[in-house]
C-alpha positions as CSV (number, residue, x, y, z in Angstrom):
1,X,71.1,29.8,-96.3
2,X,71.4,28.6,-92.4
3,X,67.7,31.2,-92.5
4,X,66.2,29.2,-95.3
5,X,67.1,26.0,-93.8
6,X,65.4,26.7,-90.8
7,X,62.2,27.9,-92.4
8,X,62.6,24.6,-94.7
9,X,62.9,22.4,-91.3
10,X,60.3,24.6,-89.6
11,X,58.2,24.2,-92.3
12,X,58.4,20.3,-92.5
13,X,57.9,20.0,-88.6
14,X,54.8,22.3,-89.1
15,X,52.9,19.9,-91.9
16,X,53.8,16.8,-90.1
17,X,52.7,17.4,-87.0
18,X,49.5,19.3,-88.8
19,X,49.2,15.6,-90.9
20,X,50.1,14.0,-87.7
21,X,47.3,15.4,-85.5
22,X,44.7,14.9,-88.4
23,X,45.6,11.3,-88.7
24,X,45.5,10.8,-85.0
25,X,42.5,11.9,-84.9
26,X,40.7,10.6,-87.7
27,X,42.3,7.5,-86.5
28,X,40.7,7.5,-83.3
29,X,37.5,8.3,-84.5
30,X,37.4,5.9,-87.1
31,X,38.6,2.8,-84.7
32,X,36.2,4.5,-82.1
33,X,33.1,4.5,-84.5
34,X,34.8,0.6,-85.8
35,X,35.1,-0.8,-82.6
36,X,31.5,0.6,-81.5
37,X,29.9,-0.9,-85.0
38,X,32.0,-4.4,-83.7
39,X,30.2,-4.1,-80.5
40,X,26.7,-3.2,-81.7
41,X,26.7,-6.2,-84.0
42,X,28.3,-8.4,-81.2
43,X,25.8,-7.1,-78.2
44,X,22.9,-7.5,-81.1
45,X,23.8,-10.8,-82.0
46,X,24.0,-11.9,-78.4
47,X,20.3,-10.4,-77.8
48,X,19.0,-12.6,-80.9
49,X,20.8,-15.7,-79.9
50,X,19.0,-14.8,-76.7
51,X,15.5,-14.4,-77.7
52,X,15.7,-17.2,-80.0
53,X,16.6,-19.4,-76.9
54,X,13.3,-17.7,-75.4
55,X,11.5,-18.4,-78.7
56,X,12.5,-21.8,-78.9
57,X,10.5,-22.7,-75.1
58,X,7.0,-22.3,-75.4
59,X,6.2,-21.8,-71.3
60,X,9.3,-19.2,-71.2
61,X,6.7,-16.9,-72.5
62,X,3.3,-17.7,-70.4
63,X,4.3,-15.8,-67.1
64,X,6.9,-13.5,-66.2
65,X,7.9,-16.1,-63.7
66,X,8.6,-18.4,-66.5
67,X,10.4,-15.8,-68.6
68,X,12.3,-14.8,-65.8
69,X,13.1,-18.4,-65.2
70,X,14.2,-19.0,-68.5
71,X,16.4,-15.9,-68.5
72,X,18.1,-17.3,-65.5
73,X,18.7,-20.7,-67.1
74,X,20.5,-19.2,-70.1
75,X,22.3,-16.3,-68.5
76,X,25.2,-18.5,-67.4
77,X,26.4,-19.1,-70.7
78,X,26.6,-15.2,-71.5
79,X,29.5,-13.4,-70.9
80,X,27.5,-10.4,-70.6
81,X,25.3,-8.6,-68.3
82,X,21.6,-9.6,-69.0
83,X,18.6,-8.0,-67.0
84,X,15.2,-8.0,-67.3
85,X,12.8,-6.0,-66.5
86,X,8.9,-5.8,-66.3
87,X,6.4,-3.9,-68.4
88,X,6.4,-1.0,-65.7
89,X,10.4,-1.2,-65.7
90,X,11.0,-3.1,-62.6
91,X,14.4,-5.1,-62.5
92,X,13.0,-8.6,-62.1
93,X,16.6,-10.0,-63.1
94,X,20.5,-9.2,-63.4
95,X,23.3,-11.1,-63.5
96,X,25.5,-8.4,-62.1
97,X,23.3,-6.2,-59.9
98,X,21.1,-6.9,-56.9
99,X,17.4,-6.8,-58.4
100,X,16.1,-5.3,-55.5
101,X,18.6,-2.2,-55.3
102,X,18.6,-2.1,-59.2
103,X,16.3,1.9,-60.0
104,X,13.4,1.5,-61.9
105,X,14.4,1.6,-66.1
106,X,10.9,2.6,-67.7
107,X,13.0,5.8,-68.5
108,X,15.7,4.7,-70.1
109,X,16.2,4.6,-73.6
110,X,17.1,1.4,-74.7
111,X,13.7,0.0,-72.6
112,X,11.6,2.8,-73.9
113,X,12.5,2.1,-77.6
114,X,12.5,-1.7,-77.8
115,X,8.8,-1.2,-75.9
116,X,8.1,1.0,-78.7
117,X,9.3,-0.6,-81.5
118,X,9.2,-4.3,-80.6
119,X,12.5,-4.7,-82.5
120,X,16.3,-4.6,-80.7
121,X,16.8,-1.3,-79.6
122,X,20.6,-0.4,-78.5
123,X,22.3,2.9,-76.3
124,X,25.1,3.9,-75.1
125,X,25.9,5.7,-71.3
126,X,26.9,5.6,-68.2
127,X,25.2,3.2,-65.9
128,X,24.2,4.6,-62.9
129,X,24.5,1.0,-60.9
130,X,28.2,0.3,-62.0
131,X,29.5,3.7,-62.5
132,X,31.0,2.1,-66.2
133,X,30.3,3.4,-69.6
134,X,28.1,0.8,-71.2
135,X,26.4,-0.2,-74.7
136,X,23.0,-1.8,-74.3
137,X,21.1,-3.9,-76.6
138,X,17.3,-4.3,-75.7
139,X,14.0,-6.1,-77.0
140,X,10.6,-6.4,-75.6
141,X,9.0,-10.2,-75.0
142,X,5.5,-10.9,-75.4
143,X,3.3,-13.6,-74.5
144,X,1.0,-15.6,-76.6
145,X,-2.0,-12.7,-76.8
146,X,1.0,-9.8,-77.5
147,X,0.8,-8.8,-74.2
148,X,4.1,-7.2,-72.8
149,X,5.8,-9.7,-70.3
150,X,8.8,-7.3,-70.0
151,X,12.2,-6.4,-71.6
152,X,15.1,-8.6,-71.2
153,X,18.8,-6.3,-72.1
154,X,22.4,-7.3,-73.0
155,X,24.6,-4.9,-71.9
156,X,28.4,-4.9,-72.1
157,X,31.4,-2.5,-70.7
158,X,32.8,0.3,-73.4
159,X,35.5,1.2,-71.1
160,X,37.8,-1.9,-72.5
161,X,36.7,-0.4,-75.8
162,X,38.2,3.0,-74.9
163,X,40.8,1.7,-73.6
164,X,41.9,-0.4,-76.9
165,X,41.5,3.2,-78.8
166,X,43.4,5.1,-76.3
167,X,46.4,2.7,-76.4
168,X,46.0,2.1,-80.4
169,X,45.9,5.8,-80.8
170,X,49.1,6.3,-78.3
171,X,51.1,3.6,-80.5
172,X,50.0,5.8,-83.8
173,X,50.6,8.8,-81.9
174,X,54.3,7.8,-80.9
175,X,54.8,6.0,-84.2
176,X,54.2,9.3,-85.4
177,X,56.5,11.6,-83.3
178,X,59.2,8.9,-84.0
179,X,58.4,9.6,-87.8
180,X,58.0,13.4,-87.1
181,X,61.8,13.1,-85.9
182,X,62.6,10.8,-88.5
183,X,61.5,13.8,-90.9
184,X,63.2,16.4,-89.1
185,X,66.7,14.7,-89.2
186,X,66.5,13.8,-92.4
187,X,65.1,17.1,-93.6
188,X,67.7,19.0,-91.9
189,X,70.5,16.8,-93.3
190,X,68.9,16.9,-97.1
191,X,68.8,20.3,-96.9
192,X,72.3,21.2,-94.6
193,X,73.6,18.7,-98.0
194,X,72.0,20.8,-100.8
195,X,72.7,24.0,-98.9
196,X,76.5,23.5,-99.1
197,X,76.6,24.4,-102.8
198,X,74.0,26.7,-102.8
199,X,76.0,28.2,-100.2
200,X,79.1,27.8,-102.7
201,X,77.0,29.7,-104.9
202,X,76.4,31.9,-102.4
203,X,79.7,32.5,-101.9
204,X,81.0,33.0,-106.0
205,X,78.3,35.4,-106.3
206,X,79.4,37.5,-103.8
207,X,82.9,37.5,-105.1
208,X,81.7,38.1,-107.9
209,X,79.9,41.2,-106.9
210,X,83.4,42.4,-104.9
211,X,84.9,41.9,-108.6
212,X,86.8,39.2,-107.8
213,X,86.6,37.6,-111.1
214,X,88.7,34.4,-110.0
215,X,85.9,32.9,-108.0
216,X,84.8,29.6,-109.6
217,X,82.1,27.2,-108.1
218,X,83.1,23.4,-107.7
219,X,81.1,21.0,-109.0
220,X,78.7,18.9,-106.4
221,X,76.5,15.4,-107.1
222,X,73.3,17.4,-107.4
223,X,73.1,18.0,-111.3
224,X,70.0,20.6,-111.0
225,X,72.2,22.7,-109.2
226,X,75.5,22.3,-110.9
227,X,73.6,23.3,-114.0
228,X,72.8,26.6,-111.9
229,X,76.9,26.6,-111.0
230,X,77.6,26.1,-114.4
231,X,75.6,29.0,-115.2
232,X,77.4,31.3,-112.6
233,X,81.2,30.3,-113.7
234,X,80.1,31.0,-117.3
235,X,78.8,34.4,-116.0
236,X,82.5,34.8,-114.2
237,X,84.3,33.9,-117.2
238,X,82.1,36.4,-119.2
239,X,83.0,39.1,-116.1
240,X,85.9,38.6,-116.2
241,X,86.7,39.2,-120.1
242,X,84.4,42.0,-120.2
243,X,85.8,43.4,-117.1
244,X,90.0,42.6,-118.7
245,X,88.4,44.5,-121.7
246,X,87.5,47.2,-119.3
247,X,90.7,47.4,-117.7
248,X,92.6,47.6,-121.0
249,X,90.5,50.1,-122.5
250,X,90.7,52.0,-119.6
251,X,94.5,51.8,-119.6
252,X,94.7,52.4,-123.4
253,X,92.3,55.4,-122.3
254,X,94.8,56.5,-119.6
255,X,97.9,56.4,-122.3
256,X,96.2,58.2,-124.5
257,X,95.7,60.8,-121.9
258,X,99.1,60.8,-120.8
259,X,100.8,60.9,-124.1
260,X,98.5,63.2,-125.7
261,X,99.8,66.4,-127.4
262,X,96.4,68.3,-126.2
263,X,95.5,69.6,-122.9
264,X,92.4,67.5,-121.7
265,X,89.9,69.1,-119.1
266,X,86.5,67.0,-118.5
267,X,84.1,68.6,-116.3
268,X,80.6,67.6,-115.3
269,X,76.9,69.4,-115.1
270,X,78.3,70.9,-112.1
271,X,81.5,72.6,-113.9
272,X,83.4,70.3,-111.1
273,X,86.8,68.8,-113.4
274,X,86.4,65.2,-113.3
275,X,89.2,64.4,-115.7
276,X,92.7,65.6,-116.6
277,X,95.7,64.9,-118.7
278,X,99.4,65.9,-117.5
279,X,99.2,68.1,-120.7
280,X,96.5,70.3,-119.2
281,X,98.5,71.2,-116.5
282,X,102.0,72.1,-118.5
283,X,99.9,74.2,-121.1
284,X,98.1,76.1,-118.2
285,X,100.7,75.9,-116.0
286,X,98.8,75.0,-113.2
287,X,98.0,71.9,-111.0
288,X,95.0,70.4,-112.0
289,X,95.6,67.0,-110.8
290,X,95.7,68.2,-107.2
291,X,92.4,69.8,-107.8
292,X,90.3,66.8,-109.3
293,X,86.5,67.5,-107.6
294,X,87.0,71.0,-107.7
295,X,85.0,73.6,-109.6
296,X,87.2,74.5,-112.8
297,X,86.9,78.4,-112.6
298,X,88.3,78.1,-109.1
299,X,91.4,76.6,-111.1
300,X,91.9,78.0,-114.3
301,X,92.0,82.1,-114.3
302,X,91.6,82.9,-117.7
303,X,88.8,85.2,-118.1
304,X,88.6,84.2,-122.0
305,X,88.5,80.3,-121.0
306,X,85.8,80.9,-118.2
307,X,83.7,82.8,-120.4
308,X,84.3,80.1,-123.6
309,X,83.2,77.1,-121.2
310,X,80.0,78.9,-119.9
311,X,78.9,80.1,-123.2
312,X,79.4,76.5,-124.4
313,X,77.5,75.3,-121.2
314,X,74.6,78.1,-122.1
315,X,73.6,77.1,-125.4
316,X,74.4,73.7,-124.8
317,X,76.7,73.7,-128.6
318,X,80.0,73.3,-129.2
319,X,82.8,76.4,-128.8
320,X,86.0,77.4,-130.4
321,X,88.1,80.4,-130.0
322,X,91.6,81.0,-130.3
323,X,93.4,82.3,-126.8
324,X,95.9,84.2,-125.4
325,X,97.8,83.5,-122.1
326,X,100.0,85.8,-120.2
327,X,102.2,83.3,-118.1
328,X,105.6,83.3,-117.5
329,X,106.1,83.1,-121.5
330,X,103.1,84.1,-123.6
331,X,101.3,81.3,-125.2
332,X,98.4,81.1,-128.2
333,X,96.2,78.0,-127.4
334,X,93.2,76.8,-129.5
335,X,90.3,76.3,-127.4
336,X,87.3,73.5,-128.0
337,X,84.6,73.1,-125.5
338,X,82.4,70.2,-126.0
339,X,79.1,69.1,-124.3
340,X,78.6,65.3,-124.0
341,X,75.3,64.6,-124.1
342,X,74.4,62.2,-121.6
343,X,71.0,61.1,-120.3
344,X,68.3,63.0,-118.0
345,X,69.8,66.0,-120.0
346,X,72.8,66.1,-117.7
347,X,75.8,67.4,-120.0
348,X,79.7,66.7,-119.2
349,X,81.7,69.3,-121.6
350,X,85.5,68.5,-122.5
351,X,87.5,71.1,-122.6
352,X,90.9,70.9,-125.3
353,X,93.7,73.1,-125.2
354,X,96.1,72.9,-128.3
355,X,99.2,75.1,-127.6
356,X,99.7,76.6,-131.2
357,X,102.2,78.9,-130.1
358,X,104.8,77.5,-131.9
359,X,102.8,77.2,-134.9
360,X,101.7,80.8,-134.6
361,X,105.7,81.4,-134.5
362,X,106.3,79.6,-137.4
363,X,103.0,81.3,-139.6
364,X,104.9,84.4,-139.0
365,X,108.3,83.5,-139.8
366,X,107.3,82.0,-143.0
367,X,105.1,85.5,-143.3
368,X,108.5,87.2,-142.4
369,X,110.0,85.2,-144.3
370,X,108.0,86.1,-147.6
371,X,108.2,89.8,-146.6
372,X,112.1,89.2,-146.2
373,X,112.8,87.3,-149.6
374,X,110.5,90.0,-151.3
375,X,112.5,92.7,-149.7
376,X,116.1,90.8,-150.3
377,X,115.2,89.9,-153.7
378,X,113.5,93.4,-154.6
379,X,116.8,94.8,-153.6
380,X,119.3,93.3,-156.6
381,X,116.6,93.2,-159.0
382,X,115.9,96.5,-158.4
383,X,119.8,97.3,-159.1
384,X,120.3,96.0,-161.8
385,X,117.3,97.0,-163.6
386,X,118.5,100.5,-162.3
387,X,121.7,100.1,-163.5
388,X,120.5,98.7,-166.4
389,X,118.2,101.8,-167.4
390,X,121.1,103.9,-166.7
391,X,123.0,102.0,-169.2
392,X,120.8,102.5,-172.0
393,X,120.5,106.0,-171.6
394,X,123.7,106.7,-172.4
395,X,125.8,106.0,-169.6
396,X,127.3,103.2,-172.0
397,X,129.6,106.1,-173.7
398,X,131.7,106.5,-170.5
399,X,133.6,103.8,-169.9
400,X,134.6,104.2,-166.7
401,X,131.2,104.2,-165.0
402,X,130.1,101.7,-167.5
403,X,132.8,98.9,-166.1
404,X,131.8,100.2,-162.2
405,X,128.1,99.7,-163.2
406,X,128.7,96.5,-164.8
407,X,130.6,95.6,-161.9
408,X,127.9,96.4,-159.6
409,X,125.3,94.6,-161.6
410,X,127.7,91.4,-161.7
411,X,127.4,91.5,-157.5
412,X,124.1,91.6,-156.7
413,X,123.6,89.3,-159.6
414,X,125.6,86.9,-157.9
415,X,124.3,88.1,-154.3
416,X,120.8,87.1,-156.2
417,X,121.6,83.9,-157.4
418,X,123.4,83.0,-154.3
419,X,120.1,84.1,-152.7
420,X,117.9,81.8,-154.3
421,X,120.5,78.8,-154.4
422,X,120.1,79.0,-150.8
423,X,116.4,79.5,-151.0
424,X,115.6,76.6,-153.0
425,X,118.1,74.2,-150.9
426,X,116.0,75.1,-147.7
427,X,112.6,74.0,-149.9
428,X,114.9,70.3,-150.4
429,X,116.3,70.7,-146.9
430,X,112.3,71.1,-145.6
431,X,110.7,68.7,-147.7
432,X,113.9,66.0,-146.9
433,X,112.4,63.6,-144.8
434,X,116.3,62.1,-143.3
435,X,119.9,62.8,-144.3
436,X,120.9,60.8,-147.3
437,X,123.9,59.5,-149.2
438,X,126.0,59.1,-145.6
439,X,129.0,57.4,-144.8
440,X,132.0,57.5,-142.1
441,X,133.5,60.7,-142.2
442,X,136.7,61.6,-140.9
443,X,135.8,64.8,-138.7
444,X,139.2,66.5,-138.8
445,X,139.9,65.4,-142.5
446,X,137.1,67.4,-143.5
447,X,137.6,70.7,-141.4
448,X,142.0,70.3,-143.1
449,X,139.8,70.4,-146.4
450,X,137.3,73.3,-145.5
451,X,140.5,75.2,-144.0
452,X,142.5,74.6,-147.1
453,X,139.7,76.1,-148.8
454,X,139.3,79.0,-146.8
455,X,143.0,79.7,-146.4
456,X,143.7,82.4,-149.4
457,X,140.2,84.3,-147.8
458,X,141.9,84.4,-144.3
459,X,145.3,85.6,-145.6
460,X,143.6,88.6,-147.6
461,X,143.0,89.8,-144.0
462,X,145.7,88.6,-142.1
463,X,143.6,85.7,-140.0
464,X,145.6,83.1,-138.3
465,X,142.9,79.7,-139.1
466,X,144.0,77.1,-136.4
467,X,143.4,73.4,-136.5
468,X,143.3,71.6,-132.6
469,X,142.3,68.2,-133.2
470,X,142.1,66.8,-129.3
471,X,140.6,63.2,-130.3
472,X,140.3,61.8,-133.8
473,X,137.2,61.1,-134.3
474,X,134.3,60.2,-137.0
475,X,130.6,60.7,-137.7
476,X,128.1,58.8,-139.8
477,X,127.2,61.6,-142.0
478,X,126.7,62.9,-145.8
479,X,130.0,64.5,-146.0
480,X,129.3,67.0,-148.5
481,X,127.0,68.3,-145.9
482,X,128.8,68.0,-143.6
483,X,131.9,70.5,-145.6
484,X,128.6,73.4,-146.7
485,X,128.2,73.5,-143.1
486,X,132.0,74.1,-141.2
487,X,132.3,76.3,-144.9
488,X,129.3,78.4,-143.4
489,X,130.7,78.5,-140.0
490,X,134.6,79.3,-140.7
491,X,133.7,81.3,-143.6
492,X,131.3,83.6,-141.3
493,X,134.1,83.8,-138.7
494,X,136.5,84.9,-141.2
495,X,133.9,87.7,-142.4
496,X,133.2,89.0,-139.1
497,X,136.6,89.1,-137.7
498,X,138.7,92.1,-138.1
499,X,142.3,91.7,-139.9
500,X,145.1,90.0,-137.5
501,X,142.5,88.1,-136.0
502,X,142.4,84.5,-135.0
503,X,139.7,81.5,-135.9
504,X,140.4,78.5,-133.8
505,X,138.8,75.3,-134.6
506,X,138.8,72.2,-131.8
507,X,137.7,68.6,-132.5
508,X,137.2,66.6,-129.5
509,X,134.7,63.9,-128.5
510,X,132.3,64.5,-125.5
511,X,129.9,61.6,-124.0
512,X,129.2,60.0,-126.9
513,X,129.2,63.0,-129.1
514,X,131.6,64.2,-131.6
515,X,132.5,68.2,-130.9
516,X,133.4,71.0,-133.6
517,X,134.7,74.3,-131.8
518,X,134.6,77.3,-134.1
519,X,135.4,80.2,-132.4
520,X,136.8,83.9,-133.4
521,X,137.8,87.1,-132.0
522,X,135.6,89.0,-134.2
523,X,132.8,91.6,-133.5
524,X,130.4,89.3,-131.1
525,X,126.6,88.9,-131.3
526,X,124.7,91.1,-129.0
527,X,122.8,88.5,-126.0
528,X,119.2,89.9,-127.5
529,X,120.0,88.9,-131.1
530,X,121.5,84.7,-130.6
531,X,118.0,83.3,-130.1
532,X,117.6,84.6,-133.8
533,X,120.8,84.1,-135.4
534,X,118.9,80.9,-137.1
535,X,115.9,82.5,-138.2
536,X,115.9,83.0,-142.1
537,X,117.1,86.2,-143.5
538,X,118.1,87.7,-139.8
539,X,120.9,89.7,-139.6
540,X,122.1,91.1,-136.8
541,X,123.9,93.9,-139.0
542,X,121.9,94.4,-141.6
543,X,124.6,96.7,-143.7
544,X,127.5,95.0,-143.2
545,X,126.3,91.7,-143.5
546,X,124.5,93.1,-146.8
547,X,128.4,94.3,-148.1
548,X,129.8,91.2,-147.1
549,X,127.4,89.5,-149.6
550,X,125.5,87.2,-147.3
551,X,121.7,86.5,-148.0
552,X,120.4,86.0,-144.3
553,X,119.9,82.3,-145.0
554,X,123.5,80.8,-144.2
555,X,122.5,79.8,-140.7
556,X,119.0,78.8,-141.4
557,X,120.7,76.4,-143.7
558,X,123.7,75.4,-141.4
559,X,120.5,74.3,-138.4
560,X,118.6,72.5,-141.0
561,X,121.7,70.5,-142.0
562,X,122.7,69.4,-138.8
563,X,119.8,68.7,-137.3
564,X,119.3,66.3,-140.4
565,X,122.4,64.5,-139.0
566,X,120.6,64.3,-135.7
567,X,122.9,66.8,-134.1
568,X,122.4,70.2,-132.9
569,X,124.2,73.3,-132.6
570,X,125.1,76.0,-130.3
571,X,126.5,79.9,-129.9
572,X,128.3,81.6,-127.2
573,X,129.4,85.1,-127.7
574,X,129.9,88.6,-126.5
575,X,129.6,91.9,-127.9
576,X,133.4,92.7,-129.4
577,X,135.1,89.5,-127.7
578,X,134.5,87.1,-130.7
579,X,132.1,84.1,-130.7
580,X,131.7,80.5,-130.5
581,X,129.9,77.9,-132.3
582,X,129.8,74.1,-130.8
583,X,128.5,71.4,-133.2
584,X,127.5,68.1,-131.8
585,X,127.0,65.3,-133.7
586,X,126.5,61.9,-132.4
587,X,129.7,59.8,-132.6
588,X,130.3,56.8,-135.0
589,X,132.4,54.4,-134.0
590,X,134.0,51.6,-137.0
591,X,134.6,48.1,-135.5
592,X,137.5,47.5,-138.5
593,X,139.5,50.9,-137.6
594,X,138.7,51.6,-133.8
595,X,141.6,53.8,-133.7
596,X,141.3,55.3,-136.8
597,X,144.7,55.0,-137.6
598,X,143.9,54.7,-141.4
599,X,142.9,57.7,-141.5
600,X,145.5,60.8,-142.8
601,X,145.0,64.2,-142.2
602,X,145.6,66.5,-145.9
């Protein structure tokens, strides 16, 4: 602005004094050529008041003695200079000048014209007897006959005419310099005043442009330009929203990122990786967010992966394949490279990496699973419709096989129905979406119950079933539940442990968990096999668990169950010490019976 305001000043001093120097000038001229016209019209006047006084005496004109007499008579009441000359141009007569030193004037022009012309002839020079600038008015005199007497002249002094212009034209000039500075003040403070809010404006928009949305201008008493600052604080108000709008789509954005499931890779035309997710870098395992600028093959060593991006980069179409990695633990992940098209044909590509690993785990256990309940299903069927073709070909008549076959056929038909009991309360289990029906169980009461249950099966073989209840305490659960699954987990013990063993239960509370202890000192699981234990139909002795009539799915069932509760379970066991099985479930605590003193062990 301070550069504009100095052109607008500059500019202003320019014009005036342009307009000044005109004026001056034409002024002078004008009053020049006005004052000249004055004096030609005075000087003329004079001459005719003259020659009327010669006109009005008859002997002034009947001798140039006489004319030059009469010119002497009336010269005293003429403030000018009056001379007269003869018809060869010889001063006979002037009022300021000596006649006889006065230069002959048949050349000048005044005296050659009025000789000419007969009429008043005027000029204007510099005498060359009084050195002044002069204006002459001239006219010839004639006797009776016409004959030339001579020419009497007026002449009067410019110089006090020049003199008038010059101080006329120094007053304008002055006036004018004292107007020029006059303009130039009040140029320079209109504009410095007008400048402050264009400055202002000045200012906001440059805050503006810094995105410092904030900026507002102020309103001043011009209303041209607070129209213009109305104008930039709408456009602020409508940065600023857009740019809010930005920011919180750009945060969304970033969430999104953060929290998705999927591995997100964005690279540009230049394969450099412009954008990650934290989930890129746990399903590739490495650090991509260190690496942000860098080229993505550089990064990511997966031959497959390298070869999926550039073929989606070559013909410019979208690519899916489904990948293996070899890291620490091997992982399936479903590739999708993506070209964004963008303009001047330069192409980002997103890159999405969906870790189906577990899903791939869980299409083969239910395909393991169908395999599994074929197999464990063909296996009593195909007993007793063994056994049963046995039968009717005639192995009826002996008694004694018949009542071991029908024996036999009475087992796996129970083993059978058992097996699809179980089968069908996993479908409920799976489809289930929360535990329903609970209440405030009494931990300990429940495992008394179970144990009284299970009490005649541990005596059959000797088993010493201990109850250690540590701290009474209850859970918010279904309880029936709750008694299938410590019936799964004592009743496996008891299977599995050899006569004269022990199965100790504990109940204690941990944190803010309730704990149930089982633990035996049966046969052990081998390390390799406890990962599995919960998978359906695995058994880690396929014989013996067969003869001891289990279908596979006990703890499949027991996981689902307690995980429904929002607990979890864990094993600890070696090979032919016994084995352990903890059971966490979150503790309930009932504001009427903190102590649980109403409650009574069976």
């Amino acid at each position: 602005m301070k550069q504009l305001r100095k052109r607008m000043v500059g500019y202003f001093v320019l014009v005036n004094t342009i307009l000044s120097i005109a004026l001056l000038v034409s002024f002078a001229f004008l009053a020049h050529r006005q004052f000249t016209n004055q004096q030609e019209e005075m000087i003329q006047g004079q001459m005719q008041v003259l020659v009327d006084s010669i006109d009005r005496n008859p002997t002034a004109k009947e001798s140039e003695r006489d004319l030059q007499d009469q010119i002497e008579a009336v010269s005293d009441y003429f403030q000018e200079r009056i001379s007269l000359m003869d018809a060869d141009g010889q001063v006979l007569f002037d009022t300021e000048v000596d006649e006889n030193q006065a230069e002959n004037h048949a050349n000048r022009e005044e005296f050659m014209e009025a000789v000419q012309s007969g009429q008043i002839e005027t000029a204007s020079r510099q005498s060359m007897s009084t050195d002044q600038s002069m204006y002459y008015a001239a006219q010839a005199i004639t006797d009776q006959e016409g004959n030339l007497l001579g020419v009497v002249r007026i002449s009067n002094t410019v110089d006090n005419l020049n003199q008038i212009v010059v101080f006329l034209s120094s007053l304008l000039a002055i006036s004018l310099l004292i107007l020029i500075l006059i303009t130039i003040f009040m140029t320079y403070y209109w504009t410095n005043k007008i400048g402050k809010p264009i400055d202002e404006i000045k200012s906001v928009t440059h805050e503006l442009a810094n995105k410092n949305y904030e900026a507002r201008y102020t309103l001043s008493s011009y209303s041209d330009i607070n129209e213009l600052g109305d104008s930039i604080n709408d456009l602020a108000e409508n940065l600023k929203a857009q740019f809010n709008a930005i920011k919180h789509n750009d945060q969304q954005l970033t969430k999104l990122l953060e929290n998705l499931v999927v591995g997100v890779i964005l690279i540009n035309e230049n394969r450099e990786i412009t954008v990650c997710n934290p989930m890129a870098n746990e399903i590739l395992g490495v650090n991509i967010y260190g690496n942000i600028g860098r080229v993505y093959s550089d990064i990511i060593h997966s031959s497959d992966i390298i070869q999926l991006v550039e073929k989606a980069i070559r013909k410019n179409r979208a690519q899916n394949k489904e990948i293996i990695l070899y890291l620490q633990n091997e992982k399936t992940l479903d590739v999708n490279v993506v070209p964004i098209r963008e303009e001047e044909e330069k192409n980002d590509y997103v890159l999405l990496f969906y870790d189906i690993t577990e899903i791939k785990r869980l299409e083969q256990v239910r395909t393991d699973f169908v395999a599994n309940a074929s197999h464990e299903l063909r296996t009593p069927i195909t007993a007793l419709k063994g056994f049963s073709e046995t039968l009717l070909d005639g192995a009826m008549e002996d008694r004694d096989l018949l009542v071991e076959f029908l024996e036999i056929m009475l087992k796996e038909s129970t083993r059978l129905d058992s097996m699809v009991q179980d089968i069908l309360q996993l479908s409920r289990l799976e489809q289930r979406p929360s535990q329903q029906g609970v209440s405030p169980v009494a931990v300990d009461q429940v495992i008394a119950d179970v144990m009284q249950v299970l009490q005649q099966k541990a005596e059959s073989k000797q088993i010493s079933l201990n109850l250690h209840v540590k701290d009474k305490v209850q859970v918010l659960v279904n309880q029936d539940e709750l008694k299938q699954v410590a019936m799964n987990l004592i009743g496996n013990a008891i299977t599995y442990t050899p006569e004269q063993g022990h199965v100790e239960t504990e109940i204690y509370q941990e944190n803010n968990e309730a704990v149930i202890k089982i633990a035996d000192d049966g046969i052990g699981i081998p390390e390799k096999d406890q990962a599995r234990i919960f998978e359906r139909f695995y058994r880690v002795d396929k014989a013996r668990s067969r003869n001891a009539g289990g279908t596979g799915l006990g703890l499949s069932i027991v996981k689902w169950l307690v995980e429904g509760m929002e607990g979890r379970i864990q094993v600890e066991s070696q090979l032919g010490q016994g084995s352990a099985f903890y059971l966490y479930l979150p503790f309930y605590q009932d504001e009427k019976d903190p102590d649980m003193s109403g409650i009574k062990l069976s």
